[in-house]
C-alpha positions in Angstrom: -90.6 51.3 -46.6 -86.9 52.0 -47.0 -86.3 55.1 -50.1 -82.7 54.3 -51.7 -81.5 56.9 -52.9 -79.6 56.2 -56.4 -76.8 58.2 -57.3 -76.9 60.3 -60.4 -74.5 59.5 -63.3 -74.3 60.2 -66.7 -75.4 58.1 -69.8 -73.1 57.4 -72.7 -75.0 59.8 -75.0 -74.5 62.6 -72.7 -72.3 65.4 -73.1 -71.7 68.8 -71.0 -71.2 72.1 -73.5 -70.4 75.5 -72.3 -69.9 78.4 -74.3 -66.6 80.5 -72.3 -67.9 84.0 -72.2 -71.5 82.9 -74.1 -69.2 83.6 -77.7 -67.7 80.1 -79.7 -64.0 81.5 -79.6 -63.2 79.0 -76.3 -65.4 76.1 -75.9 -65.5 73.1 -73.4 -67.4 69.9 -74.3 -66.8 66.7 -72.0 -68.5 63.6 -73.4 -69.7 61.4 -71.3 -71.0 63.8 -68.8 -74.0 65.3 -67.6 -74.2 68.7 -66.0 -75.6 69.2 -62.4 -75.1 72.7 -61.5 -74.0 76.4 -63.0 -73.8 79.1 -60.9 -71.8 82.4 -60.6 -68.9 83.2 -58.3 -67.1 85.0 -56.6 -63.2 86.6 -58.4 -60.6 84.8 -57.1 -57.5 83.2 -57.6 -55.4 80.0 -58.4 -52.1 78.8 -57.6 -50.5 77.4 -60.7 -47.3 76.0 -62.4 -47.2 79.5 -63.9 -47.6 81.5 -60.5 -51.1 82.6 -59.2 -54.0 83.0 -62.1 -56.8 85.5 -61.2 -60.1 84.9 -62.7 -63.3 87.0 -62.9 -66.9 86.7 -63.4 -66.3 83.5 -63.2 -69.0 80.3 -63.4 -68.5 76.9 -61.8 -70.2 74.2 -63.6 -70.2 70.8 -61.7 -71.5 67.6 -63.4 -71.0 63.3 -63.3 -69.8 60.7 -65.6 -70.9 57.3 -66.2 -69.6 56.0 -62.8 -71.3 59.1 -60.9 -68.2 60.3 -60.1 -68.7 64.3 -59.3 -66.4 67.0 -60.6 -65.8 70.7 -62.0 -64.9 73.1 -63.8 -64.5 77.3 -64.3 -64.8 79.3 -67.1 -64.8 82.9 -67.5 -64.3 85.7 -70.1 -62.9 89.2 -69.0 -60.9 92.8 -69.9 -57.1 91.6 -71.3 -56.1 95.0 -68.9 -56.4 92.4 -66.0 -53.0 90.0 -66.7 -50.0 91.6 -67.4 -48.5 88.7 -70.0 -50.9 90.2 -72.2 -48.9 92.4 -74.7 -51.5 93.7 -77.4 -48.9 95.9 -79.4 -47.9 91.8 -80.6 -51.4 91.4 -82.4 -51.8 88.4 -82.0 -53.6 86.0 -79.5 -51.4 84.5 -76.9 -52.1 81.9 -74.3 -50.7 80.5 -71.1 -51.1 76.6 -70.1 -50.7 75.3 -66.5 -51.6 73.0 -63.9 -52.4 73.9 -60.6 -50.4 73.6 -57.8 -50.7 73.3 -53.5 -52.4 70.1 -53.5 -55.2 71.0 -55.5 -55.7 68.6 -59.0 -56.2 70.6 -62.7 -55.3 71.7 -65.6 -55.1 75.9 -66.7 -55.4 77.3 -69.8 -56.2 81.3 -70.7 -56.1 82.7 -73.9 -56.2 86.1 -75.0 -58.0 86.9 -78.3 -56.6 89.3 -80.7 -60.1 89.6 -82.5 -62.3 90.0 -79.4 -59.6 91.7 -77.3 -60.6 89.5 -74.4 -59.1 87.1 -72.5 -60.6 83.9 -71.5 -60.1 81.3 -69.0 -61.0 77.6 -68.2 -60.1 75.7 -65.3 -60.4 71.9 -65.1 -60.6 69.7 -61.9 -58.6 66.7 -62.2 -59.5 65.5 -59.1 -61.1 62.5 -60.9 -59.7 62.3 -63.8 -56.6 63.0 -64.7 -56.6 64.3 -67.8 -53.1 65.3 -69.4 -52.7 68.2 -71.2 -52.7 67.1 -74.5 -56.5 66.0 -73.9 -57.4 69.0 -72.0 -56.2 71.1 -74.8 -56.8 68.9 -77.7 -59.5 66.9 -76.8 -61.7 69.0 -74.0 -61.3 72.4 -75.4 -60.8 71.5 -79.2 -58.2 73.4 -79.9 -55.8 72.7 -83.2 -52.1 70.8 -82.2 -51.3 72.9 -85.4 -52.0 76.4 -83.6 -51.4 75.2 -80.3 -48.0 73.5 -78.8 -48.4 71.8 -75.4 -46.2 73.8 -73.5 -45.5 71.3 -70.6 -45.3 67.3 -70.2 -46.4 66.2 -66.5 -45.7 63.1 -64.7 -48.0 62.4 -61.4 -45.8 61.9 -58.4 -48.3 61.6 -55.5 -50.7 64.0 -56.6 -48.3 66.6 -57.3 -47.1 67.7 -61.0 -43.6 68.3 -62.0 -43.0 70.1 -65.2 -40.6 70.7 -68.0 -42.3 74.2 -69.0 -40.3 76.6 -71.1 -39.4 79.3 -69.2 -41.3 81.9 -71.6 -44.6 82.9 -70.1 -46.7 83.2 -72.4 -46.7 81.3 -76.2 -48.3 82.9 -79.0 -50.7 81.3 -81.1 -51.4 82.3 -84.2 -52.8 85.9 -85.9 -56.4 87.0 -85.9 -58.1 85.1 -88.9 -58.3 88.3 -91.0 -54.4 88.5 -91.0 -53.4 84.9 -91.3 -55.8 84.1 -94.4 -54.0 87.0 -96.5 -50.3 86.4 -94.8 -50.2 82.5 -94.9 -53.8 81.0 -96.5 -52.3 77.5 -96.1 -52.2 77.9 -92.1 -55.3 79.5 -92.4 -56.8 76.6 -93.8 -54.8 73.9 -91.7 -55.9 76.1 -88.6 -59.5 76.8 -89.2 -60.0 73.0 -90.2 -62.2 73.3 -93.5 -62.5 69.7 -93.7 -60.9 67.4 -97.1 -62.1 70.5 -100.2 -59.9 69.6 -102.8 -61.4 72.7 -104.6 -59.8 74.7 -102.0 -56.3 72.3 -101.8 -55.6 72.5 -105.3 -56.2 76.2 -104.9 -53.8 76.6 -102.4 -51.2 74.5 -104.4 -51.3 76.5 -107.4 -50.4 80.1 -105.1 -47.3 77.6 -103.9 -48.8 76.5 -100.5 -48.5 72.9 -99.4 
């Protein structure tokens, strides 16, 4: 008797979650996906629209989608002392967004935290799909469009990415929580996504926020 082998693939109630650094400040969640592997490895280093990106500690989790296509991604959490764009006299978080370069396919994005006074990293493989940045950032990682500008719009020419970045290095994002719900409560709010509280918006409108 012939064994056939059938590959893995994900169902549409699947999802893959990982926790960057085991704390909620930087999280990745792709639906439709079903993890394969995690594992630990070794530091190293990407080339990126941005220049090289070192990361550390770093985990590679692999996983498929519904069409068992395989891909990856790397997450990691380490010491702020490491990257040099990090300026904590600002105090506030900052964060770089890139796409890698030489051939290989993915999306960037590292953010220090003000709070934690850590930086953390995530790397995406867009080797199948070609997500833009907008739903790397947005969609993959969660974060809010009102906290977090794209900082580049890519257009696929063979593989490789061309970019209109700013020429600042880093962007800064908005204060630790702390500061920005006694500085500006309404971009607290807006940030931090409290959901439709009318109790709280018509609070807000009477101290003269919108």
């Amino acid at each position: 008797m012939i064994s056939i082998s059938i590959p893995l693939k994900a169902d549409s109630d699947d999802t893959v979650f990982e926790r960057v650094g085991g704390d909620d400040f930087l999280n990745v969640t792709l639906k439709y996906s079903l993890k394969t592997d995690k594992r630990d490895i070794p530091d190293g280093t990407f080339s990126t629209s941005l220049g090289e990106i070192k990361y550390y500690d770093a985990k590679n989790i692999t996983y498929v989608g519904l069409y068992g296509h395989k891909d990856y991604f790397i997450i990691w959490k380490t010491d702020p002392n490491r990257y040099d764009w990090v300026d904590r006299n600002e105090q506030v978080n900052q964060y770089v967004s890139c796409y890698l370069i030489d051939g290989v396919e993915g999306k960037c994005f590292v953010e220090y935290s003000y709070e934690y006074d850590a930086v953390y990293g995530v790397m995406l493989s867009t080797a199948t799909d070609n997500y833009t940045e907008a739903e790397f950032i947005y969609n993959i990682l969660g974060l809010n469009p009102a906290g977090f500008d794209l900082s580049y719009d890519t257009v696929q020419y063979g593989g490789v990415g061309y970019s209109s970045a700013p020429s600042s290095h880093y962007h800064t994002v908005v204060p630790d929580r702390y500061t920005l719900s006694r500085v500006d409560p309404g971009a607290y709010y807006d940030h931090y996504e409290y959901g439709d509280n009318y109790d709280i918006d018509d609070y807000l409108e009477s101290e003269g926020f919108d």
